[in-house]
KEFIDO-194775 format. One record per residue (C-alpha): x, y negated, z; residue number from 1; residue in one letter. Coordinates in Angstrom, 3 decimals. Last residue first. Layout:
BEGIN
{pt {X,Y,Z},NUM,'a'}
...
This chain:
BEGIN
{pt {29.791,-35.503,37.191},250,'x'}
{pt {32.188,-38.606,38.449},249,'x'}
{pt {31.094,-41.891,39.608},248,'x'}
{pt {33.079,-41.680,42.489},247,'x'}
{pt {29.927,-41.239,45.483},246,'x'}
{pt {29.232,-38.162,42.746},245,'x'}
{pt {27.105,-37.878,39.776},244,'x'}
{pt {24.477,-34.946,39.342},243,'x'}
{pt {21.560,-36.300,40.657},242,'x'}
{pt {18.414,-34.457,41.216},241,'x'}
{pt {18.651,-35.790,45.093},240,'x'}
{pt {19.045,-39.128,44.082},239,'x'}
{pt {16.220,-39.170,41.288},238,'x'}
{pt {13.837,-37.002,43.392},237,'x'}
{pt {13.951,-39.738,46.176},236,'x'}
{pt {13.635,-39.209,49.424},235,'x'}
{pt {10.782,-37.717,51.160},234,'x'}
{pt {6.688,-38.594,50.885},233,'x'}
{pt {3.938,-38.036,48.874},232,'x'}
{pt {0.782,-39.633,49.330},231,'x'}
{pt {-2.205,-37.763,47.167},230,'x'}
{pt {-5.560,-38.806,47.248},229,'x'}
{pt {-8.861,-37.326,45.478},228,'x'}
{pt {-11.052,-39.885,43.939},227,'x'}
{pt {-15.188,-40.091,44.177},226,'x'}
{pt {-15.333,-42.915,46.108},225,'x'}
{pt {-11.897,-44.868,44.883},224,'x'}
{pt {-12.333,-45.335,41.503},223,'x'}
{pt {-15.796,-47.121,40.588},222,'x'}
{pt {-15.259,-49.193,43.335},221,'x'}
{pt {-11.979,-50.037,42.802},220,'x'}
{pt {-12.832,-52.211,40.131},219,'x'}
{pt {-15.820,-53.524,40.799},218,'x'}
{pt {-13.854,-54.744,43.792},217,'x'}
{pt {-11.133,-55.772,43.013},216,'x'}
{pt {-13.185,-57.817,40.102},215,'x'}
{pt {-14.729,-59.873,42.584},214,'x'}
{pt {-11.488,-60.400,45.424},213,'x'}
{pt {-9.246,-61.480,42.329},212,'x'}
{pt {-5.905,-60.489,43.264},211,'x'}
{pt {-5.413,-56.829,42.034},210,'x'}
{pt {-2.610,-56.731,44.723},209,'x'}
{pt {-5.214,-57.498,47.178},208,'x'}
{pt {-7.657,-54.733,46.700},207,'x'}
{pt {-4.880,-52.257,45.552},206,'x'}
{pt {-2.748,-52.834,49.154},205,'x'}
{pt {-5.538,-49.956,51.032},204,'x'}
{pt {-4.058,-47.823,48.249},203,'x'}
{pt {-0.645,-47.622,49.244},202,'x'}
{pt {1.197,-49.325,46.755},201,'x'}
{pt {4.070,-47.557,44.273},200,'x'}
{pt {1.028,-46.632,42.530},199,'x'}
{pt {-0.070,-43.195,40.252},198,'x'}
{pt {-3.489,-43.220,38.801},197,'x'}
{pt {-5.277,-40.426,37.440},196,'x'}
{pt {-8.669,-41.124,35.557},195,'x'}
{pt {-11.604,-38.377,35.134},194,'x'}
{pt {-14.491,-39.008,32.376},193,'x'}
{pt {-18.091,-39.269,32.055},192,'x'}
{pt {-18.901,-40.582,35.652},191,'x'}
{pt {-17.152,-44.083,35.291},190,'x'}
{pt {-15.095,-43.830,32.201},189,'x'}
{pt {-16.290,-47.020,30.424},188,'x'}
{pt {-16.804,-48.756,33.434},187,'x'}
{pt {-12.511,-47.971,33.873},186,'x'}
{pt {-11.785,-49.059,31.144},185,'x'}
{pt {-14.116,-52.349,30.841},184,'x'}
{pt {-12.830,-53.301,34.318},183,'x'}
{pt {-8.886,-52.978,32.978},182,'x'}
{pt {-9.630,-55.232,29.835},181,'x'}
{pt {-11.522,-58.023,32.247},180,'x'}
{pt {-8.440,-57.463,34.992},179,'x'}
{pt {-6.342,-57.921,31.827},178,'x'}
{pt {-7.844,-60.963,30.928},177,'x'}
{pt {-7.689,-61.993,34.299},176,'x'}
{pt {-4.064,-61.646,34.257},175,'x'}
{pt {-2.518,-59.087,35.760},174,'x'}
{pt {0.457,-58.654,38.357},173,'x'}
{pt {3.173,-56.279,37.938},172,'x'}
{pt {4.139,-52.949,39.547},171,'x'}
{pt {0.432,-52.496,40.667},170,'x'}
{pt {-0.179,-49.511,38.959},169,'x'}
{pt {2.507,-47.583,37.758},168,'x'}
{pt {1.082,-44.806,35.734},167,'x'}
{pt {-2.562,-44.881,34.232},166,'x'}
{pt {-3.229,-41.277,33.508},165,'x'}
{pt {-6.438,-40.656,31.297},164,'x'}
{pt {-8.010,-37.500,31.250},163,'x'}
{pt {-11.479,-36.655,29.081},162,'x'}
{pt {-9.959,-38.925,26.787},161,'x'}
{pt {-12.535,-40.524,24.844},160,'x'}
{pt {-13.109,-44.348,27.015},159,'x'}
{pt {-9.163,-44.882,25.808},158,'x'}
{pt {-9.739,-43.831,22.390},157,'x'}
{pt {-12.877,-46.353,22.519},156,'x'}
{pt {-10.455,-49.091,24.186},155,'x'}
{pt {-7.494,-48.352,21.188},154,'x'}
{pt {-10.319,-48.591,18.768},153,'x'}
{pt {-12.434,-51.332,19.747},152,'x'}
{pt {-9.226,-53.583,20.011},151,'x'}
{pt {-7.668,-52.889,16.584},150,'x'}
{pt {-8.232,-56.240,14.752},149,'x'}
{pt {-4.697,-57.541,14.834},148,'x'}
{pt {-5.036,-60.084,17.833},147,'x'}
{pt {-7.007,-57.748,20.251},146,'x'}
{pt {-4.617,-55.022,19.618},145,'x'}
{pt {-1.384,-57.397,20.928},144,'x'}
{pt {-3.181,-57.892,23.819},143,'x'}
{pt {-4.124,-54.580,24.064},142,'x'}
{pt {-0.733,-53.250,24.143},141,'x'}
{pt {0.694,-55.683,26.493},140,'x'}
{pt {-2.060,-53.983,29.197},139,'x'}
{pt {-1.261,-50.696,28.110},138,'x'}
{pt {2.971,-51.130,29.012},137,'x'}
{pt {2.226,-52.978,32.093},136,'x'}
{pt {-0.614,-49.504,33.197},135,'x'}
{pt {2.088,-46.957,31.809},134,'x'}
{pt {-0.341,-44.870,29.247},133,'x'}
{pt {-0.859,-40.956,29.630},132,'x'}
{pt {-3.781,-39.411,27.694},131,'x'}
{pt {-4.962,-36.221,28.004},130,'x'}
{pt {-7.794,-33.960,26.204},129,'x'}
{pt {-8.697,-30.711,28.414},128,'x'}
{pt {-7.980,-27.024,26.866},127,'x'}
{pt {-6.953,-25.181,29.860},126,'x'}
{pt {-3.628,-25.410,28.892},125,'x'}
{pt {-3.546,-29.377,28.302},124,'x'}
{pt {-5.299,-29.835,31.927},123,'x'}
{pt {-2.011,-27.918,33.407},122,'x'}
{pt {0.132,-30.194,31.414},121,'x'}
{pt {-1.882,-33.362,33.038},120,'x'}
{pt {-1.317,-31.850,36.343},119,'x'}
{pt {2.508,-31.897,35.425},118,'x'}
{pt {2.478,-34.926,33.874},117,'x'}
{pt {1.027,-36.662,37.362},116,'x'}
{pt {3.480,-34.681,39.397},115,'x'}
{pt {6.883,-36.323,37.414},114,'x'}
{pt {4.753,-39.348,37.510},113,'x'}
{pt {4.435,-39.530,41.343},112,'x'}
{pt {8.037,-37.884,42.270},111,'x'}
{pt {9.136,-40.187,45.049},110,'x'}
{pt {11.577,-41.658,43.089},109,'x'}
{pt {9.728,-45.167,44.085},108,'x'}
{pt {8.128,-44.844,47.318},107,'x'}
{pt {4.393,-42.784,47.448},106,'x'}
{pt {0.939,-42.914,45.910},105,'x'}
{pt {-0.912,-40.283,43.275},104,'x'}
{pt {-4.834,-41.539,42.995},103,'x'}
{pt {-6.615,-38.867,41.044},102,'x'}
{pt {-10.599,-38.992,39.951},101,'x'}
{pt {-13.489,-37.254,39.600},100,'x'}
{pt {-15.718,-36.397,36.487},99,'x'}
{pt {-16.831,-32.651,37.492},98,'x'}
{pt {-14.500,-30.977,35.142},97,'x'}
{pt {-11.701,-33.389,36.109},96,'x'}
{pt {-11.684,-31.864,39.481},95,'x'}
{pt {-12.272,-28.556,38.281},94,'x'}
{pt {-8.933,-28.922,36.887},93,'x'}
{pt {-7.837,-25.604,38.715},92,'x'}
{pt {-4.036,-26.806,39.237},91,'x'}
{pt {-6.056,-29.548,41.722},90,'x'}
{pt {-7.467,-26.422,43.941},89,'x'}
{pt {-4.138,-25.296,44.052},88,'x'}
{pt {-2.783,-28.958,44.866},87,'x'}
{pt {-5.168,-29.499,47.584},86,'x'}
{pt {-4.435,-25.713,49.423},85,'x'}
{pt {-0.623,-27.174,49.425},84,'x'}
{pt {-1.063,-30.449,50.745},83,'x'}
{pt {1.755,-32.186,49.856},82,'x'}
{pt {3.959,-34.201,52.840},81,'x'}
{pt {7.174,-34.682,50.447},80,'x'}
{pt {8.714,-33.695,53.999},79,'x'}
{pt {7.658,-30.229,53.873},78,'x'}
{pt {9.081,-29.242,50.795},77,'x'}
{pt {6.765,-28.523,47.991},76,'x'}
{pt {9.089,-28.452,44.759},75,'x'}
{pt {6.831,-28.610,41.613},74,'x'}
{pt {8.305,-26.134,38.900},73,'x'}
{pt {5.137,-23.846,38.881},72,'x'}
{pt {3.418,-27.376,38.155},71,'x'}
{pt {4.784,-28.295,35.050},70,'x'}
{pt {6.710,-31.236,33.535},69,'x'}
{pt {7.929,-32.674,30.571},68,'x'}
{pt {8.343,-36.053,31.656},67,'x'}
{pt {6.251,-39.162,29.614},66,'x'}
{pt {3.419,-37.154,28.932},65,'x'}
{pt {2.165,-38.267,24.931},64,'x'}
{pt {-1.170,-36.917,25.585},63,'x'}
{pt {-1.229,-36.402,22.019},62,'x'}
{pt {1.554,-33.902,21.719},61,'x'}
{pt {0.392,-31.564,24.658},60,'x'}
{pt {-3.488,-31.789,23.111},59,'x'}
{pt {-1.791,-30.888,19.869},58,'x'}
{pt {0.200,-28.084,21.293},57,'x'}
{pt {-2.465,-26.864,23.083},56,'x'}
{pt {-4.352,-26.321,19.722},55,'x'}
{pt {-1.670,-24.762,18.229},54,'x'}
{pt {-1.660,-22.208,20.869},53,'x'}
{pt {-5.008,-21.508,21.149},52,'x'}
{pt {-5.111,-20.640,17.149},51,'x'}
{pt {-1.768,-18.340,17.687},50,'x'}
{pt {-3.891,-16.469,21.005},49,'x'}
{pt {-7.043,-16.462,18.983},48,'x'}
{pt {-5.112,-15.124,15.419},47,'x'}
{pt {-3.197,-12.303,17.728},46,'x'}
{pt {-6.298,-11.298,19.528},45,'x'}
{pt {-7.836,-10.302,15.955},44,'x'}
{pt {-4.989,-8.339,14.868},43,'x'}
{pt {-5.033,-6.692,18.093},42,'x'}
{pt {-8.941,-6.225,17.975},41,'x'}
{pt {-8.388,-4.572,14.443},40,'x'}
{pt {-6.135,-1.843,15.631},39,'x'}
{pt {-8.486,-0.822,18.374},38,'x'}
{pt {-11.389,-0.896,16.267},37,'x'}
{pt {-9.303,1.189,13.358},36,'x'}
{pt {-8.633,3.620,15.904},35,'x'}
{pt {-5.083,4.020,16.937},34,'x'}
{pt {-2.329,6.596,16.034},33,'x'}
{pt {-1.715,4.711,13.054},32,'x'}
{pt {0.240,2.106,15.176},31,'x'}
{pt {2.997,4.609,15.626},30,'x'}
{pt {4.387,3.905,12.336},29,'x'}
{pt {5.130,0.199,12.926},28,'x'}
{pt {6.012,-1.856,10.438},27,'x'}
{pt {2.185,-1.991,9.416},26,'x'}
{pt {1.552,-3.116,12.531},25,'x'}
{pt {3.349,-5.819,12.796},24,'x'}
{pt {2.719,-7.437,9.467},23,'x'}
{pt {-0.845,-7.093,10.334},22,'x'}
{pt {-0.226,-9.136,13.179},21,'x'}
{pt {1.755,-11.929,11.966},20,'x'}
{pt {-0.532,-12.010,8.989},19,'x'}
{pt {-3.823,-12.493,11.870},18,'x'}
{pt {-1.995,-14.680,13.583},17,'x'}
{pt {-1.485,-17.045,10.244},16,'x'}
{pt {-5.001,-17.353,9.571},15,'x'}
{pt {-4.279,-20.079,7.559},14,'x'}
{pt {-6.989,-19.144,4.589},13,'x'}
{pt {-3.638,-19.280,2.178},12,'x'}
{pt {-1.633,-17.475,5.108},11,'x'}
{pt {-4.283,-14.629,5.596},10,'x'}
{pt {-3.617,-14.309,1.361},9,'x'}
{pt {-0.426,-14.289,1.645},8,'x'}
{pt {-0.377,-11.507,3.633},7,'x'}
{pt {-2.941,-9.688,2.269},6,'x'}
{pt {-0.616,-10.118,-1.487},5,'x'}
{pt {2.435,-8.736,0.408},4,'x'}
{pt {0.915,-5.555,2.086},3,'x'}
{pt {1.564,-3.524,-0.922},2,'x'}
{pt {0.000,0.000,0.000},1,'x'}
């Protein structure tokens, strides 16, 4: 039997498991000692698992996660005070299933957007759209969309996302443009999607930091009732991941 021309036809319809699988078996003589069922479901399982894989890969490559990060990597020492029985039921993603929210505080180098990727990788896998944006970097961003006619777009991609990670909140102060542009995000989201925030600031600082006592509060309040909190603690990641000496040298 010339298995050439099925190949390249699975490939043409890009059912590419499916080749990979019937190429497999047909190398392998001890494959005919299977049912044609039990054969088939193998071929079959191998064009799901290759179709599920793509697809993660373009929920991990649209995310755009600024660390690479995963959760079975995490390290849980006691004095980065995390809540172990929080974080399993967090690696679940029910919490974004059921609309809540994330609020990730602690010391710079404490390891809050290193843990915010990593919870947004596990929402990849279990087939959950993610979006990470630096809060400064956004805010610039749709200033410069609301001068070249792509506003609506970049705030109804933002309203999509069934995650959206907002890293460093608070590091800079906003304008009330930007309090205006961050209000309209977060209405947009509140109860149809799940935001994760990360903050240098505690968040009893927020209401102040936003500095505008009115739109502090709309704010907040559509973040902070139904949000999970995580404080993390310890020294720095970044000086204890370090590889350079008190010299200078590696």
């Amino acid at each position: 039997m010339l298995i050439h021309p099925t190949i390249d036809k699975l490939n043409s319809m890009r059912l590419t498991g499916m080749a990979k699988g019937f190429r497999a078996q047909m190398e392998n003589p001890e494959i005919h000692n299977l049912p044609f069922e039990d054969r088939m479901a193998l071929i079959v399982d191998m064009e799901f698992m290759a179709r599920e894989k793509r697809q993660f890969d373009a929920r991990l490559k649209n995310a755009k996660l600024r660390q690479n990060a995963v959760l079975e990597d995490l390290d849980t020492r006691a004095d980065r005070c995390i809540d172990r029985a929080l974080l399993a039921s967090l690696s679940t993603c029910q919490w974004v299933k059921k609309r809540h929210n994330l609020l990730i505080t602690g010391a710079t180098g404490a390891g809050k957007t290193w843990l915010s990727c990593a919870l947004s990788h596990s929402a990849c896998r279990q087939g959950i759209t993610a979006v990470y944006h630096r809060l400064p970097t956004l805010m610039q961003d749709l200033e410069l969309a609301r001068h070249d006619g792509r506003y609506r777009k970049v705030m109804r991609s933002l309203a999509k996302a069934e995650l959206l990670i907002l890293d460093d909140w608070g590091i800079a102060p906003l304008s009330s443009e930007q309090l205006r542009d961050l209000l309209e995000i977060i209405d947009e989201r509140y109860h149809k999607s799940s935001t994760l925030i990360t903050s240098q600031l505690p968040v009893a600082n927020w209401h102040e930091a936003l500095n505008d006592p009115t739109m502090a509060d709309a704010i907040l309040d559509r973040l902070l009732h139904n949000a999970y909190k995580i404080d993390l603690g310890g020294d720095s990641m970044r000086k204890l991941l370090s590889k350079i000496d008190a010299t200078g040298n590696l």
